[in-house]
C-alpha positions in Angstrom: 7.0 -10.7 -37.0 7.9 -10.3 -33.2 11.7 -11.1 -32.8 13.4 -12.1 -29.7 15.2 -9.8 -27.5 18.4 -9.7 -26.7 19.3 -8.3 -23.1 22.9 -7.0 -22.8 24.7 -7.8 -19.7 24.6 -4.3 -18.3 21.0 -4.5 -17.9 19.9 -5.9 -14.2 17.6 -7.7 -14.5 17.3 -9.1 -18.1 14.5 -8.6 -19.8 12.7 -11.2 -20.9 10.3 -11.9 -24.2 9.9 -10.2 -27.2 8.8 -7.3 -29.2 8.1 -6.7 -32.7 10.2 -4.8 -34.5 9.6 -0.8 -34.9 8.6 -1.5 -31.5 12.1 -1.5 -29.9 11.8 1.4 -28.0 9.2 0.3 -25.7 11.6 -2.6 -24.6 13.8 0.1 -23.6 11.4 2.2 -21.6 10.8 -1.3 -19.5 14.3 -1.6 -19.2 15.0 1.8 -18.0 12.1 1.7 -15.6 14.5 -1.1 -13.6 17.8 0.6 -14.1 16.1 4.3 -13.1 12.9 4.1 -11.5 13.3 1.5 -8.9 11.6 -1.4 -10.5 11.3 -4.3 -9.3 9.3 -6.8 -10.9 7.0 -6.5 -13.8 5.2 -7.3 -17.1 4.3 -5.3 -20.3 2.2 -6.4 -23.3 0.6 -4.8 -26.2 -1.6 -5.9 -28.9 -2.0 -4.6 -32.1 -5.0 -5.4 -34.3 -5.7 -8.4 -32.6 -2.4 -9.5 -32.2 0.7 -9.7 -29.8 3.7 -7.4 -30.6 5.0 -6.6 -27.8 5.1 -9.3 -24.2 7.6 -8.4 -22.1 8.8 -8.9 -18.0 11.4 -9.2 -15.8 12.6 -8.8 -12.3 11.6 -10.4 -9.1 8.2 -11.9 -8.3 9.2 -12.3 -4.4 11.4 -10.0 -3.2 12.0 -12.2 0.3 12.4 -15.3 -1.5 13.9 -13.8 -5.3 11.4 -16.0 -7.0 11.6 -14.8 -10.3 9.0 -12.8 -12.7 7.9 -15.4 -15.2 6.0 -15.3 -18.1 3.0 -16.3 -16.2 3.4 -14.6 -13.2 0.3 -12.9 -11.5 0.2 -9.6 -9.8 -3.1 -8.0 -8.1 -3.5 -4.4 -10.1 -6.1 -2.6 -7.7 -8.3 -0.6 -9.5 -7.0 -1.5 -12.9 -10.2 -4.0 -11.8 -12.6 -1.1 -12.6 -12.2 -1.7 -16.4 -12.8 -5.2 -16.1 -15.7 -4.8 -14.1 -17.2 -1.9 -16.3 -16.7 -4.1 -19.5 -19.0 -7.1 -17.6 -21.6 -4.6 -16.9 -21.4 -3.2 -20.4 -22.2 -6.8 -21.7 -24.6 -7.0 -20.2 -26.1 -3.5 -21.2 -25.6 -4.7 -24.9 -27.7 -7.5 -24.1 -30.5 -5.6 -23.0 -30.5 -6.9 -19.9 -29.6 -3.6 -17.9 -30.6 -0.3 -19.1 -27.9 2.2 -18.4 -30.4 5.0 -17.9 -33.1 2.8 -15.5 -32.9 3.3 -11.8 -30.8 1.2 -10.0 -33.5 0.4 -8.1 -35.4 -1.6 -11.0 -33.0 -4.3 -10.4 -31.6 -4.1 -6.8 -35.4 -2.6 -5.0 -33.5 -2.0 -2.0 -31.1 0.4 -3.2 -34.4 2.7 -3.0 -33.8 3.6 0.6 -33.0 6.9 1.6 -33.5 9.3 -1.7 -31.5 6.7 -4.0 -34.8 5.8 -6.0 -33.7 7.7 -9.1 -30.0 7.3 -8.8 -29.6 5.8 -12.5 -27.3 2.9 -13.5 -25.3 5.3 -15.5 -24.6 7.6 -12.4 -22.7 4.3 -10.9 -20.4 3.9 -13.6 -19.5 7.1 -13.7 -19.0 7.6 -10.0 -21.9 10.3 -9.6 -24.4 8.8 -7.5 -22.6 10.1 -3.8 -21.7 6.5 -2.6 -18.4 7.1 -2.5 -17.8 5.9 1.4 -19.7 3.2 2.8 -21.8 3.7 6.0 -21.6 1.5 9.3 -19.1 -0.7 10.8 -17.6 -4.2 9.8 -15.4 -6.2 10.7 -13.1 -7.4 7.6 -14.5 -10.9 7.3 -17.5 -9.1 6.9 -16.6 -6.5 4.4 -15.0 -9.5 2.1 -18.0 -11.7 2.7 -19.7 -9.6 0.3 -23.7 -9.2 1.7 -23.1 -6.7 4.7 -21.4 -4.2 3.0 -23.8 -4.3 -0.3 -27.0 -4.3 2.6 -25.4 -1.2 3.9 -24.8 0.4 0.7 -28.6 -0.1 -0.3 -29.8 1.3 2.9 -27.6 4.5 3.6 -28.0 8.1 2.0 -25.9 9.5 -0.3 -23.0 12.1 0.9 -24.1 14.2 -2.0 -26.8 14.7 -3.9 -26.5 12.4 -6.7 -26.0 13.4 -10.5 -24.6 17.5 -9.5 -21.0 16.1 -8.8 -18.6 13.3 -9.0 -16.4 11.6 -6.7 -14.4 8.6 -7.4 -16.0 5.9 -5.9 -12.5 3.6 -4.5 -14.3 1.3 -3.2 -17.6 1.2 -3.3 -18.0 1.0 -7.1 -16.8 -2.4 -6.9 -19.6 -3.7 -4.6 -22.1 -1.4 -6.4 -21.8 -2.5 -9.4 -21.2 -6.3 -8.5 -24.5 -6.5 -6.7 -26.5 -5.1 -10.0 -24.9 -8.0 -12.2 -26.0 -10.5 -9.4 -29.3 -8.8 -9.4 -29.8 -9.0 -13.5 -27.3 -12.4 -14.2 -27.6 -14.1 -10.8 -23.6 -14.7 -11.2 -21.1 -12.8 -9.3 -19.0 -10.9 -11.3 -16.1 -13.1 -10.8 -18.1 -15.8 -12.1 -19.1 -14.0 -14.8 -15.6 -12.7 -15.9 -14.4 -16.8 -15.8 -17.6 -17.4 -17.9 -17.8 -14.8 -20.4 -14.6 -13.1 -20.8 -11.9 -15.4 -19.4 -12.6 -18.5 -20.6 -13.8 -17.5 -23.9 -10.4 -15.6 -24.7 -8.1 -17.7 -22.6 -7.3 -14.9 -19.9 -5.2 -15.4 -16.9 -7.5 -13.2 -15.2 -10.0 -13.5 -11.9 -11.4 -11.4 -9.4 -11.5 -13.9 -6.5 -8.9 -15.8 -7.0 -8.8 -19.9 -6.8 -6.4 -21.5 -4.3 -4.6 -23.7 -7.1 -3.0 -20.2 -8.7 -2.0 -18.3 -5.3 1.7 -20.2 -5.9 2.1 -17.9 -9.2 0.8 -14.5 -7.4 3.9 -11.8 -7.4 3.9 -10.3 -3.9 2.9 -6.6 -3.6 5.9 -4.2 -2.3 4.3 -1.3 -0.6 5.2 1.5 -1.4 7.9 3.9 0.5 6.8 6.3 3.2 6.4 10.1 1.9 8.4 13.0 3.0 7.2 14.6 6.5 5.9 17.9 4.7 3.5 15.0 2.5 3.0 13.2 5.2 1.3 16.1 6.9 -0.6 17.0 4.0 -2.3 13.7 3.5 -2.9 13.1 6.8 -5.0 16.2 6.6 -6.6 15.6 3.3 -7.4 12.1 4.2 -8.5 11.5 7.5 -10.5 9.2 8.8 -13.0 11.5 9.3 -13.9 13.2 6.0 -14.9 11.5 2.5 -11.9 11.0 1.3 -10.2 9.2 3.9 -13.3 7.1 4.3 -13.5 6.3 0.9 -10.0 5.7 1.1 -9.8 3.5 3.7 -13.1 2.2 4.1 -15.2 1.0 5.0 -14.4 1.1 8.7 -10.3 2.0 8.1 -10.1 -1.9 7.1 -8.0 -1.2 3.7 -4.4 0.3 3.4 -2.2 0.0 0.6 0.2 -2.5 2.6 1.3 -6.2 3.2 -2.4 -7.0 3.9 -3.0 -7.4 -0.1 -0.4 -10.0 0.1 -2.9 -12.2 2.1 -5.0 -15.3 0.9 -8.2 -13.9 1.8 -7.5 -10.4 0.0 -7.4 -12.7 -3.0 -9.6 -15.0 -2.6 -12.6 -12.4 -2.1 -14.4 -10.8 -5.2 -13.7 -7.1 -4.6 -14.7 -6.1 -8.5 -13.3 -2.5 -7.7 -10.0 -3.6 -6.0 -8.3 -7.0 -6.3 -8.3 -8.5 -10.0 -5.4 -10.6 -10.2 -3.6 -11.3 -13.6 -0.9 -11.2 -16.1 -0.2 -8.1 -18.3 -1.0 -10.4 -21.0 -4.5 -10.9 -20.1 -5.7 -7.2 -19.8 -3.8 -6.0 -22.7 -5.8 -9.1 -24.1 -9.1 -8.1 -23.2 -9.0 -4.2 -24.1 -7.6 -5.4 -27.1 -10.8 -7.4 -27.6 -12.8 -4.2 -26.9 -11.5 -2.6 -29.6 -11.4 -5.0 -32.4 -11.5 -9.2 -32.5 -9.0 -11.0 -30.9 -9.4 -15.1 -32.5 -12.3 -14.2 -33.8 -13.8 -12.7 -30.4 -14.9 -9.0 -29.9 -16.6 -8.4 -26.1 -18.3 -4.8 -27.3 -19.9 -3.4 -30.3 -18.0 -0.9 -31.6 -20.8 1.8 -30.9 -20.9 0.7 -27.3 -17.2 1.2 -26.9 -18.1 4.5 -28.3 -20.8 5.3 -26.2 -17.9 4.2 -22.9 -15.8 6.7 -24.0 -18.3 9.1 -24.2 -17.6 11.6 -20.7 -20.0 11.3 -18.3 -17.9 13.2 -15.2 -15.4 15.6 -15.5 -13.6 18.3 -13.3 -12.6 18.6 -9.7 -13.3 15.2 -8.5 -14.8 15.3 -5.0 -12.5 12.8 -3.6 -9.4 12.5 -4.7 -8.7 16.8 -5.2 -7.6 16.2 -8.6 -9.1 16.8 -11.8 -10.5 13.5 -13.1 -12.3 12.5 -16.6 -14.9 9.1 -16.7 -17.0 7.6 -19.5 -19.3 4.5 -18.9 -16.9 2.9 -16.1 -13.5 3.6 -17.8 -11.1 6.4 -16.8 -10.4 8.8 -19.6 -6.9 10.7 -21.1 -5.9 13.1 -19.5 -6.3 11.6 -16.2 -6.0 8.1 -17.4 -2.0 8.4 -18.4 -0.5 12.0 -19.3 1.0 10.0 -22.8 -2.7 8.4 -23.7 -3.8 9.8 -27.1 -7.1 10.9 -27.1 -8.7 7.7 -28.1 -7.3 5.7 -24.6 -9.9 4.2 -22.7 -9.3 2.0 -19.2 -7.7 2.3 -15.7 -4.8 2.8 -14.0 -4.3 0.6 -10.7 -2.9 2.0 -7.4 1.0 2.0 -6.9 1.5 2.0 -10.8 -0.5 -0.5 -12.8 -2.1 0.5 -16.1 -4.7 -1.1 -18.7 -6.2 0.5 -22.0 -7.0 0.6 -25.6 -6.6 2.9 -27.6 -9.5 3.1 -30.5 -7.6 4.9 -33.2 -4.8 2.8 -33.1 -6.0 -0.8 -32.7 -4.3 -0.8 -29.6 -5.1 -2.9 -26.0 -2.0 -2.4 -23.7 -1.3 -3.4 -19.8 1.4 -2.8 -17.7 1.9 -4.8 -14.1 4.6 -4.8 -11.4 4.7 -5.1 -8.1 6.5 -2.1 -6.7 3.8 0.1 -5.5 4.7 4.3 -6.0 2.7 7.4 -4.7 2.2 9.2 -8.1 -1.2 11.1 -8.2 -0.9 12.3 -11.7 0.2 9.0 -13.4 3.0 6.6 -12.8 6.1 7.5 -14.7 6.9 4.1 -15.5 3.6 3.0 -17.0 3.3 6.6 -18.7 6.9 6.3 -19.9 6.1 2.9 -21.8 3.0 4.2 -22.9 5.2 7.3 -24.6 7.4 5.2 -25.9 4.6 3.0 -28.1 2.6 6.0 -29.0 6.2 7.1 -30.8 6.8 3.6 -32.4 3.3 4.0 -33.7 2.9 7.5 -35.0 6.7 7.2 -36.3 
């Protein structure tokens, strides 16, 4: 049964909500992770079999105000998005209403244009298709109106000839595979998420967010500058000008990972690669629903969970100069978290935040927090709590 927690006063902040026991030591990790890493403000929650054993946060949701983390507080967790997104395609692939091996171009005819005709749905989710910057120039308004920047993705070529690499796809997967589920379901994705995932299992979770829940959104701290020898180096590896820094950045050098995510209208957009908002609680929720019932609800088949975690792309990744492993949408161990046992499926989010199951174990586990960090191989305070349950568990 989960117990209570008892912060001592040493600890700044205290930690809030509880874990079950055996579990101690990942109340610890998130403890340390403010006492040694820097942290801020944050959430962790893990399911187990369909239920709750560990809910944890602490800190501060504001740091110019000190509005405190509550239970219920929000934070925006970047690409941790992907898995979400994936997980409404794949619903819809279960349903027979999208065939994972078609042509894109069956549902979306004008992705067609310039030698996509053959790119296959699977090729998207795996970030193979060579879409990884987007073509032309917008202004923000338009990128997070939605139609311009799909338009220009059906009509532009790819950077590489699709299916004979891969190449994270930042951005762009997002409005990819958004426009096919508008194509098939005729909802957004945001709409579908609130129809067929949120609201069945209760989630504190959106991509586009509604006005009425901006008041409980945990502001994003970017995060520190690099020193001047890294500076350099990125600056070459991503500039404007090549793949990366398009891809990046893009389209048109509108996105950086500053205060501009702290705005209304980088909320209120759907940007299915990029802006879910929600609570820890909710993804570890929802993967925890992927992998068994939660309430009686189970979103996948266990043999298209499977077939997810099955890798598609693996290697070099032509983007980000790091070695990177996908399935069907989902970022795979090693590359998902350095501690992530071999069954870990999900994503991790830029600056730090983390969501997965974990098939052998029973597991669906999110962490969230609003101090953004520069890790490329895995944040160590999302890896370190992930560490400390794989322990408790194999113990």
């Amino acid at each position: 049964m989960p117990v209570e927690t008892t912060p001592t006063p040493a600890e700044r902040p205290e930690v809030h909500g509880f874990v079950a026991r055996g579990l101690e030591p990942v109340r610890e990790a998130f403890a340390r992770n403010f006492a040694e890493r820097g942290e801020i403000g944050g959430a962790c929650c893990v399911y187990l079999h369909g239920e709750p054993v560990v809910d944890l946060h602490g800190g501060i949701a504001d740091a110019a105000t000190q509005r405190p983390w509550q239970a219920d507080t929000l934070q925006l967790v970047f690409s941790a998005t992907k898995g979400v997104t994936a997980t409404c395609v794949l619903m819809l692939v279960e349903r027979g209403v999208i065939d994972l091996d078609a042509p894109v171009a069956r549902y979306w005819p004008e992705f067609a244009a310039n030698g996509k005709s053959a790119i296959p749905v699977r090729w998207l989710l795996s970030h193979r298709a060579g879409l990884a910057a987007i073509e032309g120039t917008f202004t923000l308004d338009e990128a997070l109106s939605w139609d311009p920047v799909v338009t220009a993705l059906a009509a532009q070529a790819p950077l590489w000839e699709p299916g004979t690499r891969h190449g994270y796809h930042l951005r762009s997967y997002g409005w990819l595979l958004g426009e096919l589920v508008r194509r098939v379901d005729g909802r957004t994705v945001g709409r579908f998420l609130a129809d067929e995932i949120a609201g069945p299992l209760g989630l504190d979770l959106w991509i586009g967010l509604p006005a009425a829940q901006e008041p409980r959104v945990s502001r994003i701290v970017p995060p520190a500058p690099p020193p001047p020898d890294v500076q350099e180096m990125m600056a070459r590896l991503f500039a404007p000008d090549t793949v990366a820094g398009r891809a990046l950045s893009g389209p048109s050098n509108l996105f950086h990972y500053d205060d501009m995510w702290n705005r209304r209208a980088l909320h209120a957009a759907e940007l299915p690669s990029s802006n879910g908002i929600a609570t820890a609680r909710a993804l570890a929720r929802l993967y925890a629903a992927l992998v068994g019932k939660v309430d009686g609800i189970r979103l996948l088949r266990p043999e298209t969970v499977a077939a997810a975690c099955t890798t598609q792309s693996e290697g070099g990744d032509a983007v980000l100069y790091l070695p990177t492993r996908f399935g069907l949408g989902f970022m795979l161990p090693p590359a998902l978290c350095p501690s992530a046992g071999g069954s870990a499926f999900g994503h991790p989010g830029a600056g730090g935040s983390l969501a997965l199951g974990d098939r052998a174990h029973g597991v669906g586990f999110a962490y969230v927090m609003n101090r953004m960090s520069l890790a490329t191989a895995g944040d160590p305070r999302a890896d370190r709590l992930v560490a400390a349950l794989a322990r408790c568990l194999d113990a």
